[in-house]
C-alpha positions in Angstrom: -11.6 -83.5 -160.7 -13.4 -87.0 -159.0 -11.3 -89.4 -157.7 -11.1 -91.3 -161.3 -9.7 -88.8 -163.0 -7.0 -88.6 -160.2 -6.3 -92.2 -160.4 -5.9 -91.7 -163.9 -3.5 -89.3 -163.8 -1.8 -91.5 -161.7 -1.6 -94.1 -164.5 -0.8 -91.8 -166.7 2.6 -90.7 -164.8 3.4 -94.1 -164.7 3.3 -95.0 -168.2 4.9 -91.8 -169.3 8.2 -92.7 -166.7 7.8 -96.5 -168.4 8.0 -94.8 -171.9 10.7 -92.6 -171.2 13.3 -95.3 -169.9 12.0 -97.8 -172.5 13.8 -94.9 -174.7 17.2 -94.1 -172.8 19.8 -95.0 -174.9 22.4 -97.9 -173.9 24.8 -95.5 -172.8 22.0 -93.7 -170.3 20.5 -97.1 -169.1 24.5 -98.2 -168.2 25.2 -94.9 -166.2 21.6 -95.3 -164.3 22.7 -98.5 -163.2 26.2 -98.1 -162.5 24.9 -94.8 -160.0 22.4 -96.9 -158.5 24.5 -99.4 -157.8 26.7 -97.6 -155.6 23.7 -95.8 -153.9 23.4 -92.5 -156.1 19.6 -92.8 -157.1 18.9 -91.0 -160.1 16.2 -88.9 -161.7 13.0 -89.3 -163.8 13.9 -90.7 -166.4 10.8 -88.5 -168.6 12.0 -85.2 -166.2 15.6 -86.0 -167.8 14.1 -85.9 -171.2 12.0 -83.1 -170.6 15.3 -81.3 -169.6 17.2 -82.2 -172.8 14.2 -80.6 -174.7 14.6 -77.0 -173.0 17.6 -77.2 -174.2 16.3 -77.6 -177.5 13.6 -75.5 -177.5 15.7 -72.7 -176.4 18.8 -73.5 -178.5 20.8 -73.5 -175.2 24.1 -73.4 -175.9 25.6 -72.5 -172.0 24.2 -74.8 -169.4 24.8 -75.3 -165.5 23.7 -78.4 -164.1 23.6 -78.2 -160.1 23.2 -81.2 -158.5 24.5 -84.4 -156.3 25.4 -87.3 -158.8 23.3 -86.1 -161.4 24.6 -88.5 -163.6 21.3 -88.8 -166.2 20.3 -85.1 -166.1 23.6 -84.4 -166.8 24.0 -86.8 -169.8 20.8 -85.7 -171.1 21.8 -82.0 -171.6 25.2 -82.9 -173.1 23.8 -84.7 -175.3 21.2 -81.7 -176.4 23.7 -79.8 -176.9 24.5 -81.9 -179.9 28.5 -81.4 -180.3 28.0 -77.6 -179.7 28.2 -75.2 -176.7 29.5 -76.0 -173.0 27.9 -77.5 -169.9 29.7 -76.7 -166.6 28.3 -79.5 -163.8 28.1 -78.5 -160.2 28.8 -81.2 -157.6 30.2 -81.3 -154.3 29.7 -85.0 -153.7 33.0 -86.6 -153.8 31.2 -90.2 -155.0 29.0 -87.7 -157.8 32.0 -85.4 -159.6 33.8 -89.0 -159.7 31.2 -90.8 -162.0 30.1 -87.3 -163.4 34.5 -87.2 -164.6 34.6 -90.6 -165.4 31.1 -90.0 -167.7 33.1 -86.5 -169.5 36.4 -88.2 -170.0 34.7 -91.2 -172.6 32.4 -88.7 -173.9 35.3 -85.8 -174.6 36.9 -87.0 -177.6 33.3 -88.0 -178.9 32.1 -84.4 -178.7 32.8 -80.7 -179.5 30.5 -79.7 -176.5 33.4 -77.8 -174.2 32.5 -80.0 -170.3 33.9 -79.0 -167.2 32.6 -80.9 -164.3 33.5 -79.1 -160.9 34.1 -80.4 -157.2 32.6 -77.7 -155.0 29.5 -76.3 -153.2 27.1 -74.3 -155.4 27.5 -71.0 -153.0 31.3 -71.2 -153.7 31.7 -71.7 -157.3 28.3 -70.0 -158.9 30.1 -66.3 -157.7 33.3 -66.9 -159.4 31.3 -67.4 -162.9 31.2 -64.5 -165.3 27.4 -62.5 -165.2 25.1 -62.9 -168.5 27.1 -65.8 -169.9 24.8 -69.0 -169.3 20.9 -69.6 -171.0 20.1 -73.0 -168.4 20.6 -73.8 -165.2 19.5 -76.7 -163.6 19.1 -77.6 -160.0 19.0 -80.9 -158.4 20.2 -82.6 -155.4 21.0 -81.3 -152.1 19.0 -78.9 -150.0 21.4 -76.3 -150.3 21.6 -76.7 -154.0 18.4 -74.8 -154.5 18.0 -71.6 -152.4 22.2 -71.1 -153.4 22.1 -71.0 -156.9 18.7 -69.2 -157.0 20.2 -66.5 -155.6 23.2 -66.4 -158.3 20.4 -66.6 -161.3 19.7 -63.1 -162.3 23.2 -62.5 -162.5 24.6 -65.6 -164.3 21.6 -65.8 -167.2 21.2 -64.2 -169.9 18.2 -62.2 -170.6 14.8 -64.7 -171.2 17.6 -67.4 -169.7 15.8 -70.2 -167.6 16.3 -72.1 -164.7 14.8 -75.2 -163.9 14.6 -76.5 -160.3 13.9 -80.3 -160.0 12.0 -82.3 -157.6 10.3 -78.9 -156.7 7.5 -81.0 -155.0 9.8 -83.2 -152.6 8.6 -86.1 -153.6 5.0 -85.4 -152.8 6.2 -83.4 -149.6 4.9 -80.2 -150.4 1.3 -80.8 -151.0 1.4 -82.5 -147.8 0.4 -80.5 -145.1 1.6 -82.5 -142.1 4.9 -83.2 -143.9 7.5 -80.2 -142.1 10.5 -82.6 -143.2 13.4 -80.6 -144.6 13.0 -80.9 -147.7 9.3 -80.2 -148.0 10.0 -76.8 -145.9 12.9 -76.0 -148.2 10.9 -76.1 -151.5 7.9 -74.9 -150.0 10.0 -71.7 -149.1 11.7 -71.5 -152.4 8.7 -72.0 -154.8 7.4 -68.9 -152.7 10.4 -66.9 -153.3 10.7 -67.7 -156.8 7.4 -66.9 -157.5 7.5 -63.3 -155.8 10.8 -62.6 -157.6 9.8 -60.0 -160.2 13.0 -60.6 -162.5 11.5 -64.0 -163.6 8.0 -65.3 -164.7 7.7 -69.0 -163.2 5.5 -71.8 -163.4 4.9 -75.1 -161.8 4.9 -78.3 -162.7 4.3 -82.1 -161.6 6.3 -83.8 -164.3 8.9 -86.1 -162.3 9.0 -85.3 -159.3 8.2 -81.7 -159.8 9.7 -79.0 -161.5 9.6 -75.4 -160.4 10.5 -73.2 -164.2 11.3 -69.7 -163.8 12.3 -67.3 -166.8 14.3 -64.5 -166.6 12.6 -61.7 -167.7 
């Protein structure tokens, strides 16, 4: 690929992210700002969508979504789930769990999708789940997120379940060289793992800000 093409693909990102928020519903578009407003930063807004159609796809009906104020991601695969199933959110921001709540209690007598959102680390609450009960997990967030619930997958998914690590490329930090920031190191390390795990067939992608895919076998 020349330098063009690159460029293109550049563009291309761009107006795919432009498209995507240009179709976020009122309700998503209010919970972006009101997290951004008190400093949470959220997601891709296409990387949320692409998340909502796993769920889809897959006909998902147990999800785990790890993050730290995850507020979009999170909205996105409630509402793929579509009034059936349960989504169990992972946060163990304080500031997160409280708008991630505040987002469950107006959307729980609007919905037969069972929500439990749940203050605490992913290393302490992923063991206390029951094995082979969930089809998606996500991963966002903190460092610690990532290489934690990782190592609780095989056990909590079901068989061909999936779990989806995002910003797998550190935005951009990975395919730097020089860049030995924590982050970068992290996910450099985990895509590696992941990838040499023979329980799951993986794949990687740039969509968002990267997402790592891996499928239990």
């Amino acid at each position: 690929m020349d330098r063009a093409q690159y460029a293109n693909l550049a563009k291309c990102w761009e107006f795919t992210e432009e498209h995507a928020r240009e179709r976020e519903s009122e309700d998503l578009l209010e919970a972006r700002t009101v997290a951004d407003q008190v400093g949470l930063p959220q997601s891709s807004s296409a990387q949320a969508q692409l998340l909502a159609a796993f769920v889809r796809m897959s006909g998902a009906s147990s999800v785990i979504a790890v993050g730290t104020a995850s507020l979009v991601e999170t909205l996105q695969l409630v509402n793929a789930l579509d009034h059936h199933g349960q989504l169990t959110a992972v946060d163990s921001s304080a500031q997160g769990i409280a708008l991630i709540r505040k987002a469950f209690a107006t959307l729980q007598d609007n919905t037969d999708t069972s929500l439990r959102a749940v203050n605490a680390p992913a290393s302490v609450f992923l063991p206390r789940l029951n094995a082979h009960d969930y089809d998606l997990i996500v991963v966002a967030g903190d460092i610690e997120n990532y290489s934690a619930t990782f190592a609780q997958a095989s056990r909590l998914l079901r068989d061909h379940g999936t779990i989806v690590f995002t910003d797998a490329l550190a935005d951009g930090g990975v395919v730097n060289p020089a860049d030995r920031g924590d982050k970068a190191v992290a996910m450099r390390e985990l895509i590696a793992t992941v990838e040499e795990d023979h329980e799951f067939d993986s794949t990687l992608t740039p969509d968002g800000t990267g997402l790592l895919i891996a499928v239990k076998r």
